[in-house]
C-alpha positions as CSV (number, residue, x, y, z in Angstrom):
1,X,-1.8,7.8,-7.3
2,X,2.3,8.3,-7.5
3,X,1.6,12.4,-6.4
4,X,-0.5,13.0,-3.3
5,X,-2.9,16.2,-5.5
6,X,-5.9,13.5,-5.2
7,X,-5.3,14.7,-1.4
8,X,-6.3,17.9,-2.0
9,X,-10.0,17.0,-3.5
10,X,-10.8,13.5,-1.9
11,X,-13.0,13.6,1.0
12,X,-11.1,12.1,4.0
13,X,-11.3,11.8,7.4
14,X,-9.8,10.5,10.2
15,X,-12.3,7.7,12.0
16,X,-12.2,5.5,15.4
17,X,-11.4,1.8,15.3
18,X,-14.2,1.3,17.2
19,X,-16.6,2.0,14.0
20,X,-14.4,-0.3,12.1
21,X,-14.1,-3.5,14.4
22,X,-15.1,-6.3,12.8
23,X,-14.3,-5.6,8.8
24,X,-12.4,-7.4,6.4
25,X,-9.5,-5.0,4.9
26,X,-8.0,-5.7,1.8
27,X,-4.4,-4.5,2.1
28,X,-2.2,-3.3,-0.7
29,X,0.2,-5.6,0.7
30,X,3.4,-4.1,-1.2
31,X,2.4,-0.3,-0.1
32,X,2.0,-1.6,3.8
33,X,5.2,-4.0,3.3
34,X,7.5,-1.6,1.7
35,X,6.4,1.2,4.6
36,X,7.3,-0.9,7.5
37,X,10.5,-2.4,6.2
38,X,12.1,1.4,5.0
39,X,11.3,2.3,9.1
40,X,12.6,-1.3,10.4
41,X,16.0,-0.4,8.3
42,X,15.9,2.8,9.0
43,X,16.0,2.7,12.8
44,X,17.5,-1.2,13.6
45,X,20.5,-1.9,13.1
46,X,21.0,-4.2,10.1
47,X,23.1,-7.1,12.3
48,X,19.6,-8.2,13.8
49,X,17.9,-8.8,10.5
50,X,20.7,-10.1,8.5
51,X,21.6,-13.8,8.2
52,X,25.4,-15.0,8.2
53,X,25.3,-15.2,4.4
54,X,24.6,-11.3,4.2
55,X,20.7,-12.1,3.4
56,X,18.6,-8.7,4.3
57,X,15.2,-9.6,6.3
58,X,13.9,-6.8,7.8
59,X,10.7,-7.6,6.2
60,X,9.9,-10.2,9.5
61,X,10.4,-7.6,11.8
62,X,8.2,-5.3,10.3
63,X,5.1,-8.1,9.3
64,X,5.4,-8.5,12.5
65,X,5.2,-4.9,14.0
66,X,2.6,-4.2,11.9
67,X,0.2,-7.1,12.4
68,X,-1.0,-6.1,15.6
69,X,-2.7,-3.6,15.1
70,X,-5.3,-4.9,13.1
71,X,-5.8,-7.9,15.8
72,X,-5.5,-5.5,18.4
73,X,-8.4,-3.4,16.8
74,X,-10.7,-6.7,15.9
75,X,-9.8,-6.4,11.9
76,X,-9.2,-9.5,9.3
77,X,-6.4,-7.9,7.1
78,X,-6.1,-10.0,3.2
79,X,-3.0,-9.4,2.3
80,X,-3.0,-8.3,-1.6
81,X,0.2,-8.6,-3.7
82,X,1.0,-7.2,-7.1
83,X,1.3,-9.4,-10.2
84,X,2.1,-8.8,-13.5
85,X,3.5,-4.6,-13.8
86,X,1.2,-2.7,-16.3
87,X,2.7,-1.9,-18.9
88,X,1.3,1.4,-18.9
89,X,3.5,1.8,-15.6
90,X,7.0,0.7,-17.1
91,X,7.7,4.8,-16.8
92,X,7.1,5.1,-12.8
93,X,9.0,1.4,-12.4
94,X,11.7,2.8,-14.4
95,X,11.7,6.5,-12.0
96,X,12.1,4.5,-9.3
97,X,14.4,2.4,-9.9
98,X,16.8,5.9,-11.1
99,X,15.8,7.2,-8.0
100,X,16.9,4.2,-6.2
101,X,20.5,4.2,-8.0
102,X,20.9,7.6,-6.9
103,X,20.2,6.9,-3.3
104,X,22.6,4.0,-3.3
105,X,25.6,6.1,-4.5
106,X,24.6,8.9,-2.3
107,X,24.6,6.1,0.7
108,X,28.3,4.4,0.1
109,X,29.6,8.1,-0.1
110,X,27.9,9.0,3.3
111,X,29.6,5.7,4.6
112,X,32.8,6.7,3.1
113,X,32.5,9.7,4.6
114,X,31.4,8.3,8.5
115,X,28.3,9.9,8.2
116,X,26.4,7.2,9.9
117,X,23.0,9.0,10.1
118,X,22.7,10.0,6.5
119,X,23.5,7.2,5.5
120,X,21.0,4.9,7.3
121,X,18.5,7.5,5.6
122,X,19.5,6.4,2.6
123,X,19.5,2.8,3.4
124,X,15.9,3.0,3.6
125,X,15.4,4.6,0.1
126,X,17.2,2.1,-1.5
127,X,15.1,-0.8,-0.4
128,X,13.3,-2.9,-2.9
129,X,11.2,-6.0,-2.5
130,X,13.4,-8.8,-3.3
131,X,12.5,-12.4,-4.4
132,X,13.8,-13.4,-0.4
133,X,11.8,-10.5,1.0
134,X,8.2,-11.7,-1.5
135,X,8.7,-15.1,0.0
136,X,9.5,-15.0,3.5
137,X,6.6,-12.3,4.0
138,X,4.5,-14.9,2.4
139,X,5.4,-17.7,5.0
140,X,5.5,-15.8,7.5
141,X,1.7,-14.4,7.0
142,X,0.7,-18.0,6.4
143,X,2.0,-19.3,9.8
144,X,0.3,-16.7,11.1
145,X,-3.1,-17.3,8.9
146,X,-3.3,-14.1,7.7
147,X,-5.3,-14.5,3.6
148,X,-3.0,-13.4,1.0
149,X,-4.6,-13.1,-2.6
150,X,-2.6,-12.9,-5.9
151,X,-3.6,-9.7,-7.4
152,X,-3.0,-10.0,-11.9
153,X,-1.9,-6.7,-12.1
154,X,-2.4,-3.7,-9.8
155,X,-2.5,-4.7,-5.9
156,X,-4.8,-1.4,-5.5
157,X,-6.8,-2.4,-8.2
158,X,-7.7,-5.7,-7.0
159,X,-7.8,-4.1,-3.0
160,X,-10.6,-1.8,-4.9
161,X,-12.3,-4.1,-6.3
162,X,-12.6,-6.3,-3.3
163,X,-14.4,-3.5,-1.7
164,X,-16.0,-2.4,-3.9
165,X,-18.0,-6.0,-4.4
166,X,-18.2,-6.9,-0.9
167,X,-15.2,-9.7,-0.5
168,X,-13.9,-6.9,1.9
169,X,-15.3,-4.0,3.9
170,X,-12.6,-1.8,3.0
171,X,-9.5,-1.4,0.5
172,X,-6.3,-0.6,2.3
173,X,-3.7,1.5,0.7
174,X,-1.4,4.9,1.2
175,X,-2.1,5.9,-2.3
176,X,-5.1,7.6,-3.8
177,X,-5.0,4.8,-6.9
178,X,-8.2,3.2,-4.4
179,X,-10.4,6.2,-5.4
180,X,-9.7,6.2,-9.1
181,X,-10.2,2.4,-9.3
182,X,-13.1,2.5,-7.8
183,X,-13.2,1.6,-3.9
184,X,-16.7,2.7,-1.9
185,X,-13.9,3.1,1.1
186,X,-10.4,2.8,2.0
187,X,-8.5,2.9,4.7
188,X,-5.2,4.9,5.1
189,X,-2.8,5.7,7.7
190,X,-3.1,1.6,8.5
191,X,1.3,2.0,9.3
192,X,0.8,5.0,11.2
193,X,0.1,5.9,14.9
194,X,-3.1,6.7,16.4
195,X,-6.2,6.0,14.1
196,X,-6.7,5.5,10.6
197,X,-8.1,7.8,7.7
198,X,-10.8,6.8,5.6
199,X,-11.2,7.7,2.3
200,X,-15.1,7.9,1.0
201,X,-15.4,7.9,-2.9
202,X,-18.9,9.2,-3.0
203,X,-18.8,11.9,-0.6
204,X,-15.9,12.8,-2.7
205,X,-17.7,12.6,-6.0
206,X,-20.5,14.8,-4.5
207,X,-18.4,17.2,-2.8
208,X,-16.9,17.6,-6.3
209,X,-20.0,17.8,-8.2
210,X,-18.7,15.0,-10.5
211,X,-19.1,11.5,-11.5
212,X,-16.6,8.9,-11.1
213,X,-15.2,9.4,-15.1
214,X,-15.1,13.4,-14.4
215,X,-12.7,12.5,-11.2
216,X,-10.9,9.9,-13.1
217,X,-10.2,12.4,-16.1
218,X,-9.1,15.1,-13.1
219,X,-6.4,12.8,-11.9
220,X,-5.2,12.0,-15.9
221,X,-5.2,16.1,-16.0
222,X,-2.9,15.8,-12.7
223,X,-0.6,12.9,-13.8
224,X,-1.1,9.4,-12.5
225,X,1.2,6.1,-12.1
226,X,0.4,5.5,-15.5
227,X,0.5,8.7,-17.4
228,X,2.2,12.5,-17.2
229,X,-0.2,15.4,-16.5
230,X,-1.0,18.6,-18.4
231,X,1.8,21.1,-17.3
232,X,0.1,24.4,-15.8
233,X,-3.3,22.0,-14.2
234,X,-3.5,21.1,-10.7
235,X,-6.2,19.2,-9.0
236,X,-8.3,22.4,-8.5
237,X,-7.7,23.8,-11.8
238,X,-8.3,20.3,-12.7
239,X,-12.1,20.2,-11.7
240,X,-12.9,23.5,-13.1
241,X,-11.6,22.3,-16.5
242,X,-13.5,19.1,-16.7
243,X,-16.6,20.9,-15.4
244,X,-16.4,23.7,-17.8
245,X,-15.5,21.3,-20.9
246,X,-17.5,18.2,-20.1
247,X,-14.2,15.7,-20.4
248,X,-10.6,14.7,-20.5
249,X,-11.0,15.1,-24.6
250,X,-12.7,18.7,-24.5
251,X,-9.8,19.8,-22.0
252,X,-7.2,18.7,-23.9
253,X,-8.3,20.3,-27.2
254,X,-8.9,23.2,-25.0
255,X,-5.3,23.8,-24.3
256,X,-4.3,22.4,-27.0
257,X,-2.6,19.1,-24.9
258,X,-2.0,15.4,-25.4
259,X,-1.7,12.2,-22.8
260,X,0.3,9.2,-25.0
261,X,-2.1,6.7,-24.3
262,X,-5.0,8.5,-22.7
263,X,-7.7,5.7,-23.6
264,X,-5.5,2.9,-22.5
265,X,-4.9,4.6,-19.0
266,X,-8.8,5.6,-18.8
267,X,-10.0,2.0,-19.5
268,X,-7.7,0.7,-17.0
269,X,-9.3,2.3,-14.3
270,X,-12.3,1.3,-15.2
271,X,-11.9,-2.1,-16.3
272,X,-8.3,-3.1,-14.7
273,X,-7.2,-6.9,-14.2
274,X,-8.5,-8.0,-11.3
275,X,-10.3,-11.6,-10.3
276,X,-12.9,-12.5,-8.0
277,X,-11.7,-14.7,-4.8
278,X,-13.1,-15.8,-1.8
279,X,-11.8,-15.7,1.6
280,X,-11.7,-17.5,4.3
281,X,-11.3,-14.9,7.0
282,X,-10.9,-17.3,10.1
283,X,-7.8,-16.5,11.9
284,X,-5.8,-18.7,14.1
285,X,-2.3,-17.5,14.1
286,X,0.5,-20.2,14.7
287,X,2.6,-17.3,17.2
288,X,4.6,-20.5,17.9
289,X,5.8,-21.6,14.3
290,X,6.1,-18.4,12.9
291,X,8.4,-17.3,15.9
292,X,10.1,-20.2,15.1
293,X,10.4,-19.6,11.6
294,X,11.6,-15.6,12.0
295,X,13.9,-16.6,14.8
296,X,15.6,-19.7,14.5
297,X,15.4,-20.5,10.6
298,X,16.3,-17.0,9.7
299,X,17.9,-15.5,12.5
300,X,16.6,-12.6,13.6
301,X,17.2,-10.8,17.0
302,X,14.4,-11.9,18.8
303,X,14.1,-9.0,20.8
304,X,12.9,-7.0,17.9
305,X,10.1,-8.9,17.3
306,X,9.1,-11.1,20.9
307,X,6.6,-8.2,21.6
308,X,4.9,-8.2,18.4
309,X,4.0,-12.1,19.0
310,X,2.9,-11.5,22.5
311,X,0.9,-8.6,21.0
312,X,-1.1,-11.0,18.6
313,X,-1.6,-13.8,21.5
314,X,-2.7,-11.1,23.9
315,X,-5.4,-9.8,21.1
316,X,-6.7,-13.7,20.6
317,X,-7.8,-13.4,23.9
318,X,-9.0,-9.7,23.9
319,X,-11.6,-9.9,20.9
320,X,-12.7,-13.2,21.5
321,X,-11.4,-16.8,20.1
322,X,-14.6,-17.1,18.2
323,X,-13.5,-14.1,15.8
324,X,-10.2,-15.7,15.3
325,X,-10.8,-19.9,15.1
């Protein structure tokens, strides 16, 4: 969900790594990517990720950050990637992008002015996930045997439904989109420090007294990724509405409202493009190769990313080679 109100109904909270070790996690691999390569530009400087031809990969030092601490903590991340953009979304792709312009021109005029810390800042608003960036993540998680699935559409859609029919034990994503597709669990807080966040649709559909349609039809109220909200409703207000009226319908001719596209955006979440894959979730990660292959072929300062590697070697040893080969 592009606006965090979700947070203010879903039932959430935060849970050891020890209950988790073990599970499959299917990981909105754009969300986790995009997370660790604004903080990798935002606090390294850009000659230790940039090739002699001016080619951006801060992406390698952040997979490789990152992966560690599902190793270290005995999980088998499936790395989930977007296809297609819905067209329902073209609006929020559009935003972004605007948003992105902006932050470009605020950036050369806080270089222009020497203003070094703003505009690193802004450096890490501006990124996007560039054809380079799509590809060398996905080598780079292959050398290390890490599953990657093609998603049609949605990456959260497909993380949700991967949960929700057992491929995986959990979806992993930042936004709330999990919940409103459908996901029994998910895992948040996956990029942060200390331990994760999970996210329990059912305890939230019973703390709200709702089915799943009732909290779908709350989050259209709100405003999604695919459609504006009803100005004057917030989550709470939200609830009460769809209790007192029954539905998304019975609200909106209650105040008198429209959402453009309103059944298009509620069948998605209920019936969004997704597939069913299998996984092979053995794990033996070539640290060799893919050192190699962030190092060597594209350059980066190995400093930045030695400790990662010995990170994932010293967690082959610590949950056991027959979890990983």
């Amino acid at each position: 969900m592009g606006n965090a109100d979700l947070r203010d109904l879903a039932s959430i909270r935060e849970v050891p790594f020890g209950e988790l070790e073990g599970s499959v996690v299917a990981v909105d691999a754009h969300n986790w990517l995009y997370r660790y390569l604004t903080t990798t530009v935002k606090w390294t400087s850009d000659h230790k990720y940039t090739t002699d031809d001016g080619t951006e990969v801060a992406n390698l030092i952040g997979v490789v950050q990152g992966l560690p601490k599902f190793f270290e903590h005995d999980l088998i991340p499936v790395m989930v990637f977007d296809g297609a953009v819905t067209d329902l979304k073209a609006d929020e792709v559009a935003e972004r992008r605007e948003q992105r312009e902006k932050a470009e021109k605020r950036q050369a005029a806080a270089e222009e002015r020497g203003d070094a810390v703003e505009a690193a800042r802004l450096e890490a608003r501006t990124q996007r996930l560039t054809d380079t960036i799509q590809e060398t993540t996905r080598e780079l998680l292959s050398l290390l045997d890490v599953p990657i699935v093609e998603a049609p559409a949605e990456g959260e859609a497909q993380c949700a439904h991967m949960a929700a029919t057992g491929t995986a034990d959990y979806a992993g994503s930042e936004d709330y989109d999990t919940l409103l597709f459908g996901a029994p669990y998910t895992l948040r807080q996956l990029t942060s420090k200390g331990d994760p966040e999970l996210m329990d649709l059912d305890a939230t559909l019973d703390d709200l007294e709702l089915d799943r349609q009732g909290l779908v039809d709350v989050a259209m109220l709100c405003g999604t990724d695919f459609n504006e909200g009803v100005r004057g409703i917030g989550p709470k207000t939200a609830v009460k509405e769809v209790k007192a009226h029954g539905d998304l319908w019975a609200v909106l001719e209650a105040h008198d409202a429209e959402i453009p596209n309103a059944e298009a955006v509620r069948t998605l979440f209920f019936d969004p493009p997704v597939t069913d894959v299998a996984v092979d979730t053995t794990v033996n990660p070539d640290v060799e190769a893919a050192r190699a292959y962030v190092v060597d072929e594209w350059g980066v300062d190995p400093d930045e990313v030695e400790r990662g590697f010995e990170r994932i070697q010293e967690s082959q040893v610590q949950t056991g080679l027959d979890r990983w080969t």
